[in-house]
C-alpha positions as CSV (number, residue, x, y, z in Angstrom):
1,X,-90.0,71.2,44.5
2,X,-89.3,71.7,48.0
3,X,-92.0,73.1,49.5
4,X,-94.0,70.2,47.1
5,X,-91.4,67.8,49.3
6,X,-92.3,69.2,52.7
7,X,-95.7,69.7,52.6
8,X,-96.1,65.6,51.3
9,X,-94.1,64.5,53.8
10,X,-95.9,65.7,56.7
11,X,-99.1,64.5,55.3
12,X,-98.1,61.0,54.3
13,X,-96.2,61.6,58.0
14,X,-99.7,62.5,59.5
15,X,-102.0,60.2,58.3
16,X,-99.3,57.3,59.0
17,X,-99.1,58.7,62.7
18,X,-103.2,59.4,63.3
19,X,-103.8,55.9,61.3
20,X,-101.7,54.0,63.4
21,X,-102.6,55.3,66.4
22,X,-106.6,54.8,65.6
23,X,-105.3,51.2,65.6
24,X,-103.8,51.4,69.1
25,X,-100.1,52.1,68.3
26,X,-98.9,55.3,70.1
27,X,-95.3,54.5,68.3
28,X,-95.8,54.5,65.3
29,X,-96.2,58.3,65.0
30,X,-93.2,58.9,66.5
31,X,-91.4,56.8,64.0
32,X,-93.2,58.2,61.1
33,X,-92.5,62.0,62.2
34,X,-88.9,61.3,63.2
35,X,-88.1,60.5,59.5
36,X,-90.0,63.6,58.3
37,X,-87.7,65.8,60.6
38,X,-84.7,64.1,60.0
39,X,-85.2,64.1,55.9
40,X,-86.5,68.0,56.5
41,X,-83.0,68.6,58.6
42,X,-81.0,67.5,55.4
43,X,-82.2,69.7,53.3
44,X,-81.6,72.6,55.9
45,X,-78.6,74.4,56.0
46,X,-78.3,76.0,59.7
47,X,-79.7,72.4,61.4
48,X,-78.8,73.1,64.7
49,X,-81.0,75.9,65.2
50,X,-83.9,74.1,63.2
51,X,-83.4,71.5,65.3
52,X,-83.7,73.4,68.0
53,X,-86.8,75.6,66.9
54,X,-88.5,71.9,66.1
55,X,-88.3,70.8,69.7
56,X,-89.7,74.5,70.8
57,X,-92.4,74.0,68.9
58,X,-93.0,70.3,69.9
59,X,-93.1,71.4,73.6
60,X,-95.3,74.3,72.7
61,X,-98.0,72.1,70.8
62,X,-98.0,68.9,73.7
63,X,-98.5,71.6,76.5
64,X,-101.3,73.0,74.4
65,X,-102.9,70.0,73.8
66,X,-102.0,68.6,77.3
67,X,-103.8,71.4,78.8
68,X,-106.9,70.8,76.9
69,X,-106.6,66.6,77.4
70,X,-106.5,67.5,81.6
71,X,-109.4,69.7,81.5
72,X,-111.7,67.8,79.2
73,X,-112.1,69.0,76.1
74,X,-109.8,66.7,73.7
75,X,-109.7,62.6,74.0
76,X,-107.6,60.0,72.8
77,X,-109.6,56.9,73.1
78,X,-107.3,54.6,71.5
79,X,-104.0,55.4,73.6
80,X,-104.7,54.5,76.5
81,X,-101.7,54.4,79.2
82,X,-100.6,55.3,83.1
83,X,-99.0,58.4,81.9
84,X,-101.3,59.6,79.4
85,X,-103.4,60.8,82.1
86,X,-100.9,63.6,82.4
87,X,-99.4,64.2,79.1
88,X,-100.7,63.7,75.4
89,X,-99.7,60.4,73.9
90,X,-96.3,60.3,72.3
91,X,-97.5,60.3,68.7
92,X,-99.9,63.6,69.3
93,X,-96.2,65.4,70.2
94,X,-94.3,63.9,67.1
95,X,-97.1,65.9,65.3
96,X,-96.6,69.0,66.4
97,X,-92.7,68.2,65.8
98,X,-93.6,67.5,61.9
99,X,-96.0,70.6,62.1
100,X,-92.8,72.8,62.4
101,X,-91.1,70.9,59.5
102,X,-93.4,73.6,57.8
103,X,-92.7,77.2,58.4
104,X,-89.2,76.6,56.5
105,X,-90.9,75.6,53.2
106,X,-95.0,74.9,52.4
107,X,-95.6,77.5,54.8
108,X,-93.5,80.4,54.0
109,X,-95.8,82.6,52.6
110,X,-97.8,82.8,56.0
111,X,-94.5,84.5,57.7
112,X,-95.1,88.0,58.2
113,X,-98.9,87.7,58.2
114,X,-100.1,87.1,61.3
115,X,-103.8,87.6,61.2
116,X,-103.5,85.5,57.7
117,X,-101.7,82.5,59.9
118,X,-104.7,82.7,62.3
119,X,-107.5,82.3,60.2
120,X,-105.5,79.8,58.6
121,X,-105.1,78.0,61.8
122,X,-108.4,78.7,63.1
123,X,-109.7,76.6,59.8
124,X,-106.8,73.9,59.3
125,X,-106.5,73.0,63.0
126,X,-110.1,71.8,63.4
127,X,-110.1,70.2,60.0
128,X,-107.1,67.9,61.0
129,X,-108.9,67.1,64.3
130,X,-112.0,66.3,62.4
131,X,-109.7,63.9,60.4
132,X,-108.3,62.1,63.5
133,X,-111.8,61.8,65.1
134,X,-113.4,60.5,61.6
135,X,-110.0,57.5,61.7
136,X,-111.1,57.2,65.6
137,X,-107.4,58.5,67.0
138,X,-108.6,61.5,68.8
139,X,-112.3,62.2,70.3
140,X,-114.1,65.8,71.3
141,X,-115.7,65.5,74.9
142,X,-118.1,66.6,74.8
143,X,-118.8,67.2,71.3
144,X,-120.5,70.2,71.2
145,X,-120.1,73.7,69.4
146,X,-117.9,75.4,72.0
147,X,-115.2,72.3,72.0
148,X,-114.6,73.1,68.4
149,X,-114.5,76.7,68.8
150,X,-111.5,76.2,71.7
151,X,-110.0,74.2,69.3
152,X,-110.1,76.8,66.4
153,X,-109.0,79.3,69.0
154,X,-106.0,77.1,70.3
155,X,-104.8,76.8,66.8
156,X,-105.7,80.5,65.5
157,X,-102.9,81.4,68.2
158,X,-100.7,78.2,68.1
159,X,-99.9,78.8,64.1
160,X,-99.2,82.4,64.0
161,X,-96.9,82.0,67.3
162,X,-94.9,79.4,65.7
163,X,-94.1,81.1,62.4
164,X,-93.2,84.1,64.5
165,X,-90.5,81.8,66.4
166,X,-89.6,79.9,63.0
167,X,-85.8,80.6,61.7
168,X,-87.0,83.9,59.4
169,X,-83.3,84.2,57.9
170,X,-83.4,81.6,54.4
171,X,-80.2,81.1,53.8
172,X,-79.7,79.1,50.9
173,X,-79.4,75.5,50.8
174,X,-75.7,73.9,50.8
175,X,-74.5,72.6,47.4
176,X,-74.6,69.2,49.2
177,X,-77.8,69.7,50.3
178,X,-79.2,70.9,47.3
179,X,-77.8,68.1,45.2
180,X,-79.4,65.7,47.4
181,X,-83.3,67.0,47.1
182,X,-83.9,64.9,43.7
183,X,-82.0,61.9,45.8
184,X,-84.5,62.5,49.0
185,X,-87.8,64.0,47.1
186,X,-87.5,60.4,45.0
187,X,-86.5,58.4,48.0
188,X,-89.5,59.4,49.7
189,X,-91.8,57.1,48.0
190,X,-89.4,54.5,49.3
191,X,-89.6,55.4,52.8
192,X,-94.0,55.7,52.5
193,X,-93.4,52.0,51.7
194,X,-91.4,50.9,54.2
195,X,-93.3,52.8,57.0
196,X,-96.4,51.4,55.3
197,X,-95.3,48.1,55.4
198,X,-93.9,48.6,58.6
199,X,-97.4,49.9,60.2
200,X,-98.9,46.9,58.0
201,X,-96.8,44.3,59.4
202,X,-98.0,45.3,62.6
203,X,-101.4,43.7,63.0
204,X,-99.7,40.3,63.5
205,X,-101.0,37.3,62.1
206,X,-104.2,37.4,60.1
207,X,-107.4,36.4,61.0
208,X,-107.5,33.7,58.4
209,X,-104.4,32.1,59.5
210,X,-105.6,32.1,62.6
211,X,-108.8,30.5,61.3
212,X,-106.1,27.9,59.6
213,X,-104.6,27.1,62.9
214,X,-107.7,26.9,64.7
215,X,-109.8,24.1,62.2
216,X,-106.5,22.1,62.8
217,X,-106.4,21.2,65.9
218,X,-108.0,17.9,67.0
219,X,-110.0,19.4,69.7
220,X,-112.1,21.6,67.7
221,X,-113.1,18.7,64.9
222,X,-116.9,19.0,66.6
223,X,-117.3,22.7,65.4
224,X,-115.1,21.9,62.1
225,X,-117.8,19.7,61.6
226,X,-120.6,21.9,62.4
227,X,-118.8,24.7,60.6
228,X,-118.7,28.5,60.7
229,X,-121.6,31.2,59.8
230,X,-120.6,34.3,58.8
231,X,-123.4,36.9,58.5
232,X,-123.2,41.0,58.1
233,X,-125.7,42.7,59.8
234,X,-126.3,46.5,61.4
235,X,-125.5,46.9,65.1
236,X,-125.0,49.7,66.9
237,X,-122.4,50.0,69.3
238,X,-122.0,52.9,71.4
239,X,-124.5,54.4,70.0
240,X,-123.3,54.5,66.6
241,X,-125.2,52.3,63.8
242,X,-122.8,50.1,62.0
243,X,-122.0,47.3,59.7
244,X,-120.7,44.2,61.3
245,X,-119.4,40.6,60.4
246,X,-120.3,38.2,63.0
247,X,-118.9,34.9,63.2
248,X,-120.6,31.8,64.5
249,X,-121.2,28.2,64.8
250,X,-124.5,26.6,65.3
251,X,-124.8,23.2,66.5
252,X,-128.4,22.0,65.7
253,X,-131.4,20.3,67.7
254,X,-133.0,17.1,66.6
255,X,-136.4,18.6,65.3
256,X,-138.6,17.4,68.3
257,X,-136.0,19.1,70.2
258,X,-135.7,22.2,68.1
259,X,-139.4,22.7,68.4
260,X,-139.3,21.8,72.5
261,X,-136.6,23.8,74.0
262,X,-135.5,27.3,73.6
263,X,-131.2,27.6,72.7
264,X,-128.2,28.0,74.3
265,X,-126.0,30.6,73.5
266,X,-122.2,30.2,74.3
267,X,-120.5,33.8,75.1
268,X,-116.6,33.3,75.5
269,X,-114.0,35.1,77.5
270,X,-110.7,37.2,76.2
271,X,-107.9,37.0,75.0
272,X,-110.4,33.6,73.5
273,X,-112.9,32.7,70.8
274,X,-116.1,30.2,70.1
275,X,-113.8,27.6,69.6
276,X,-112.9,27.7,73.6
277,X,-116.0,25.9,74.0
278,X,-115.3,23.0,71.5
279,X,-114.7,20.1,74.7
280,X,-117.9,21.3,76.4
281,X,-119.8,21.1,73.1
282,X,-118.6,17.2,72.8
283,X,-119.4,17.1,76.5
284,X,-123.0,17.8,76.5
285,X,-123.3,15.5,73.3
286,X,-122.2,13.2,75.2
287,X,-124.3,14.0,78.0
288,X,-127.5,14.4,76.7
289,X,-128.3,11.0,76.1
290,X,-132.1,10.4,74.9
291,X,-132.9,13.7,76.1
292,X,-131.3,15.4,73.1
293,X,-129.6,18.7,72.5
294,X,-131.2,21.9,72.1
295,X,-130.2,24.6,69.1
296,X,-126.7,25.9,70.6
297,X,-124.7,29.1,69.2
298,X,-121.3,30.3,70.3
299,X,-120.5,33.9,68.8
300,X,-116.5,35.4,68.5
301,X,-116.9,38.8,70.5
302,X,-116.3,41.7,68.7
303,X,-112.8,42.0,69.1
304,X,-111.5,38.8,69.7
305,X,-111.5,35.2,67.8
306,X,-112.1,36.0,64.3
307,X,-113.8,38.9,64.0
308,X,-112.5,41.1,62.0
309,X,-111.5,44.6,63.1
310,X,-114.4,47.2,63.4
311,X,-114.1,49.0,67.0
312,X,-112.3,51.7,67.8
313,X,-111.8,51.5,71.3
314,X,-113.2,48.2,73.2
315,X,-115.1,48.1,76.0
316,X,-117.3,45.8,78.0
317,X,-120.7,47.7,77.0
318,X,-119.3,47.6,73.3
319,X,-118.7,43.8,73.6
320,X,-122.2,43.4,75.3
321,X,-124.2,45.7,72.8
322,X,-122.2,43.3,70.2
323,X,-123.8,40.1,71.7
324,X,-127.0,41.8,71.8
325,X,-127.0,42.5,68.1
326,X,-126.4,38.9,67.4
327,X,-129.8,37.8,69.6
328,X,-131.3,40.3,67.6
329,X,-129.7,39.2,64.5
330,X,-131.4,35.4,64.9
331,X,-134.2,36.8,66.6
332,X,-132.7,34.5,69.2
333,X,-135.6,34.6,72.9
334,X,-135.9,33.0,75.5
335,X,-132.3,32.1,75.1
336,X,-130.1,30.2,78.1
337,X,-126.9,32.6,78.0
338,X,-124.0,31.5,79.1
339,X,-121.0,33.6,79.7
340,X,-117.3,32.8,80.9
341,X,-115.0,35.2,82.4
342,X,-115.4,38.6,80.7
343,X,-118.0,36.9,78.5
344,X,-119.6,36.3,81.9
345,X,-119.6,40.2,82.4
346,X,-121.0,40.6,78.8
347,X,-123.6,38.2,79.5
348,X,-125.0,39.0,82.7
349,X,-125.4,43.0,81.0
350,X,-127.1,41.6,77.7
351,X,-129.6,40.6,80.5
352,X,-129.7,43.4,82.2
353,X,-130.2,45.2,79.0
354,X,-132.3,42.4,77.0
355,X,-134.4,41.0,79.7
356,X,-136.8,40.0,76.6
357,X,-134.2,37.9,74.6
358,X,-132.6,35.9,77.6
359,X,-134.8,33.6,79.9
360,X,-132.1,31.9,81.9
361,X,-128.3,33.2,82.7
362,X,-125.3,30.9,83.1
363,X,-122.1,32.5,84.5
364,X,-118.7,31.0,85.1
365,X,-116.1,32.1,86.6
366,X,-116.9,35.8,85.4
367,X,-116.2,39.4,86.3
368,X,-118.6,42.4,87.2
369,X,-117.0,43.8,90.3
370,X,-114.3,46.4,91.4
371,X,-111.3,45.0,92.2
372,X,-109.1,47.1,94.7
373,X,-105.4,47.4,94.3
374,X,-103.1,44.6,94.8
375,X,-106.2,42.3,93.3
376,X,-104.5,42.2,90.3
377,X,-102.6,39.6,88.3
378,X,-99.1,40.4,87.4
379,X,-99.9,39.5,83.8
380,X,-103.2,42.6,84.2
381,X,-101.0,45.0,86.0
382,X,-98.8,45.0,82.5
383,X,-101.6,44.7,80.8
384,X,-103.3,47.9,82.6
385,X,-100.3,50.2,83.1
386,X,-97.2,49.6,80.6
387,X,-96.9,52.0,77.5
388,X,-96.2,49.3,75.8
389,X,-99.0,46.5,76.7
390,X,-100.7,47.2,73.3
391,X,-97.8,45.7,71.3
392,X,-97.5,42.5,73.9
393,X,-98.8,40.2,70.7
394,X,-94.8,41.0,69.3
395,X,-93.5,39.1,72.5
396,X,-96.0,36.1,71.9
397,X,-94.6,32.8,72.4
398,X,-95.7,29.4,73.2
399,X,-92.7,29.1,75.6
400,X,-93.3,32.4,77.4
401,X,-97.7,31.8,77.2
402,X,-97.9,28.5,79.2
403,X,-96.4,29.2,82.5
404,X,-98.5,32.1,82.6
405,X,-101.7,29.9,81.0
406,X,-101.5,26.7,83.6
407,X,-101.7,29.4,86.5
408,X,-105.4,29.4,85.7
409,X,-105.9,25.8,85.3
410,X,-105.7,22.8,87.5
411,X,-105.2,20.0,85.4
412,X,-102.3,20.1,83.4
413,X,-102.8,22.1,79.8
414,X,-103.0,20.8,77.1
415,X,-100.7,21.2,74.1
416,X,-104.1,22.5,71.7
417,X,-104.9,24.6,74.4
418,X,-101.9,26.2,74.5
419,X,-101.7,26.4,70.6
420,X,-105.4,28.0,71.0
421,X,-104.2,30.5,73.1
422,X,-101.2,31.2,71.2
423,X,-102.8,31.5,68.1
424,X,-105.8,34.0,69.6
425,X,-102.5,35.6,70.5
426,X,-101.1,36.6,67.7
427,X,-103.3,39.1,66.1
428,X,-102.8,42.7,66.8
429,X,-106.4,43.1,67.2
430,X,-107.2,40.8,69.4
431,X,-104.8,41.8,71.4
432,X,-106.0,45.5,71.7
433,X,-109.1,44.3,72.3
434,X,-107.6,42.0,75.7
435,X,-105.7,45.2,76.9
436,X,-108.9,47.6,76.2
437,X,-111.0,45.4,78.0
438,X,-108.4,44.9,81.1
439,X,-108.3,48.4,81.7
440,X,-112.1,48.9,81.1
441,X,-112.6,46.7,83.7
442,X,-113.8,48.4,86.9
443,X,-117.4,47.2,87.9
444,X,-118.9,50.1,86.5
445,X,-122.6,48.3,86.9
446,X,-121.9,46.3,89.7
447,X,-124.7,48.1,91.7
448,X,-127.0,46.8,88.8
449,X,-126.1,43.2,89.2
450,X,-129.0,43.1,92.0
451,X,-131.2,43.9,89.6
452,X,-131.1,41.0,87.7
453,X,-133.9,38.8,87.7
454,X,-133.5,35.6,85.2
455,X,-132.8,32.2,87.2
456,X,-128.8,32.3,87.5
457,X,-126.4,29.2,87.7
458,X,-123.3,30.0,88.9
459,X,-120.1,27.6,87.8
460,X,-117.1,28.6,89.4
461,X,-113.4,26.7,89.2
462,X,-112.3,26.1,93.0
463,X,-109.2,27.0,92.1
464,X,-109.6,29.9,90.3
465,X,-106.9,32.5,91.0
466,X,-108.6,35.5,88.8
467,X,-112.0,35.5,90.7
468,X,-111.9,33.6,93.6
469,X,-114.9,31.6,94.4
470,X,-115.2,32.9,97.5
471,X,-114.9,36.2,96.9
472,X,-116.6,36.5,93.8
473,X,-118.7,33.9,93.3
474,X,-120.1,33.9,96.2
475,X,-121.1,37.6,96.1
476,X,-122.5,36.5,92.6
477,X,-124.7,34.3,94.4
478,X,-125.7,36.9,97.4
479,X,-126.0,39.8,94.9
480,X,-128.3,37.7,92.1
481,X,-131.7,36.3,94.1
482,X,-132.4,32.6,93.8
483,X,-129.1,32.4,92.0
484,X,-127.5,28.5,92.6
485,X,-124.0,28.2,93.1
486,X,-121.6,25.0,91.8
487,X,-118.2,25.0,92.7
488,X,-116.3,22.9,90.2
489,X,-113.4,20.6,92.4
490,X,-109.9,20.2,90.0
491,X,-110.5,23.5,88.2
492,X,-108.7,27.1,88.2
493,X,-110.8,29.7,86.0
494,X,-111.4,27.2,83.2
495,X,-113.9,24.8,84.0
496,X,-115.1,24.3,80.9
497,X,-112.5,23.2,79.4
498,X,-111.2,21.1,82.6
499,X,-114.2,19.7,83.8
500,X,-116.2,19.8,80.7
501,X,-118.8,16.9,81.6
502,X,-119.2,18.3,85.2
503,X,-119.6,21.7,83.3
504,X,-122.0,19.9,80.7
505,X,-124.6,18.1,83.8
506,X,-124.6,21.2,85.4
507,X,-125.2,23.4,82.4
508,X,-128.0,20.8,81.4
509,X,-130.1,20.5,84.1
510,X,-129.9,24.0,84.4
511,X,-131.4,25.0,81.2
512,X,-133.8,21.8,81.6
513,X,-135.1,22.6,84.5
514,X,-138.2,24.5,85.1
């Protein structure tokens, strides 16, 4: 019964730890294993020196894997922090703590049988790394035959070296003790519930509550009334076909028009979502007059808005290869694309990458270049370096959101922005995705920016605190040739939704134009 006890305890321990942390949780490992030690303690009759063996063993196992994290071979994708660059995250130590929860009981038999242990190690260890990688937690680099042989040969000699240092006296279990294993083997369905619904209760709000929120605000009646597509379709995203949802609203050309004019396609920005673009939508209505509106799309990113959860680890090729497969998806050409902030960055690489599908790029206020240190925003320097940035969506408030919103506007924000915001806010996903994508950001192909060669329109807030128009859009408009710079007056890094009929003209006689 006990060893039955200890050997499902780690593994509901494990697959709690490795599945929250392929969500982007480092913690909730460390929570999950510090129950399994603590419920392995009490049925332990000499705890202080299994206590002590445990936290040998933990130091032995994040050294090991430390050492193979510095020089290449092992990758945690999904934990991404200052300090990890250094030392394994938290939750890859609170393994190797529950690991030694195992030598007292399940893993008895292995004691005194060395050359047994290793094979057993040189087998288990890979399959359990095989697991993570499969749930996305943990990544080979490369992946090739000799990473997995250094990782059967780290645990052939990790396993038999901890069951040689394991307590080898069993004494027997105090009467207390022993009373207590029915009490703890049946309480620990309890606790897989509670840690279940406490890794659970972590992704925040849900997508369609957010999707609830969002259709009620007044501001976005335009694309309630257009309404949202939903369409599953394959994509593959860092090189790796999958199946993905995408989310969309289409707001349609009168038919001359339709048959006249190739579309717009709206890409937005993070932490936002199609409906970001709902007063400039209304705008260009409004400004189109007898000349009509061509077919317009605007897509929620992988990652953001609601989409539903399918990436791993987010970056800015990932979000790009994700707008990409929803040109492909429509068999959208010839398309005007028009990217904001980050979306800007996604944008300009989907026509880089696409040069087929887009005919004409629209950029505003967006990132594609290396910023130096000191360039960031205090809300990006926590975002980029705090242990703790990927659980920032716990702290989300509508009081503690618009001081740090109305920086990047001009005009003063409105109360459905700010509900917007603080409901894109919410989800646990989204969230990841924003602090992913902040740290990813590093103008990786800004040397291929040059290279683009679609007629560019550059909108850029004068305001703008997060890319200056100076310094960025102006190297936007050196960088891209026959690119055309318009610098929005009264607006910060939001023209779109401050000056959505300047935005609108602009945008219109852009795409227009010949």
């Amino acid at each position: 019964m006990k060893r039955i006890t200890n050997f499902a305890l780690f593994q509901v321990g494990w697959f709690l730890a490795v599945g929250a942390a392929a969500r982007g949780s480092m913690w909730a490992g460390v929570l999950a294993m510090a129950i399994v030690v603590a419920i392995h303690l009490a049925l332990v009759a000499d705890r202080k020196r299994e206590a002590g063996y445990i936290l040998v063993a933990g130091l032995i196992g994040t050294v090991a894997d430390t050492v193979l994290s510095i020089l290449g071979v092992i990758m945690y994708p999904t934990s991404e922090a200052v300090w990890t660059q250094w030392i394994v995250p938290p939750w890859i130590s609170a393994l190797w703590l529950g690991f030694a929860t195992l030598p007292r009981f399940s893993l008895h038999w292995l004691v005194g049988r060395p050359w047994l242990a290793a094979a057993f190690g040189a087998i288990g260890g890979p399959l359990a790394f095989w697991g993570g990688m499969r749930l996305g937690a943990v990544a080979p680099k490369p992946d090739s035959v000799i990473t997995w042989i250094v990782l059967a040969v780290e645990y052939a000699i990790a396993t038999p070296l901890l069951l040689w240092l394991a307590p080898q006296d069993q004494a027997r279990i105090e009467t207390r003790a022993r009373r207590s294993v029915r009490f703890v083997a049946s309480g620990t369905g309890l606790v897989v519930v509670a840690l279940a619904c406490l890794t659970a209760g972590c992704v925040g709000m849900k997508k369609s509550e957010i999707e609830h929120g969002l259709r009620a605000l007044p501001k976005n009646s335009g694309i309630v009334e257009a309404g949202l597509m939903r369409r599953v379709a394959p994509v593959t995203l860092n090189g790796d076909p999958q199946e993905i949802e995408y989310v969309w609203t289409h707001i349609r050309a009168r038919a001359g028009e339709r048959a006249s004019r190739p579309p717009i396609v709206l890409v937005h920005g993070t932490p936002a979502s199609l409906f970001n673009w709902a007063l400039l939508l209304s705008a260009i209505d409004a400004a189109a007059g007898d000349a009509g509106v061509p077919d317009i799309y605007a897509l929620d990113v992988i990652g953001h808005g609601l989409s539903q959860p399918k990436a791993a680890h987010y970056t800015f090729q990932t979000c790009a290869e994700h707008v990409r497969g929803f040109l492909e998806m429509l068999d959208l050409r010839d398309v005007t694309i028009v990217g904001q902030s980050y979306g800007g960055e996604f944008a300009w690489r989907v026509a880089l990458d696409a040069p087929e599908r887009v005919k004409k790029l629209v950029l505003i206020d967006s990132s594609g270049y290396q910023r130096a240190d000191g360039e960031w925003l205090p809300e990006e320097e926590k975002l980029r370096n705090w242990p703790g940035a990927q659980f920032g969506y716990l702290l989300n408030s509508r009081d503690r959101l618009r001081p740090a919103l109305q920086l990047h506007f001009s005009v003063p924000l409105r109360d459905d922005q700010l509900e917007e915001m603080f409901l894109l806010c919410e989800n646990a996903d989204n969230w990841r995705a924003m602090t992913h994508l902040c740290r990813d950001e590093n103008g990786t192909r800004q040397s291929e920016i040059a290279r683009i060669a679609q007629p560019t329109l550059l909108i850029w807030g004068a305001r703008d605190i997060a890319y200056t128009p100076d310094a960025y859009g102006r190297r936007f408009e050196r960088d891209i040739a026959g690119s055309q710079l318009v610098i929005v007056p009264e607006a910060g890094h939001y023209p779109h939704e401050e000056q959505p009929a300047a935005v609108s003209r602009a945008l219109l006689d852009f795409h227009n134009g010949h």
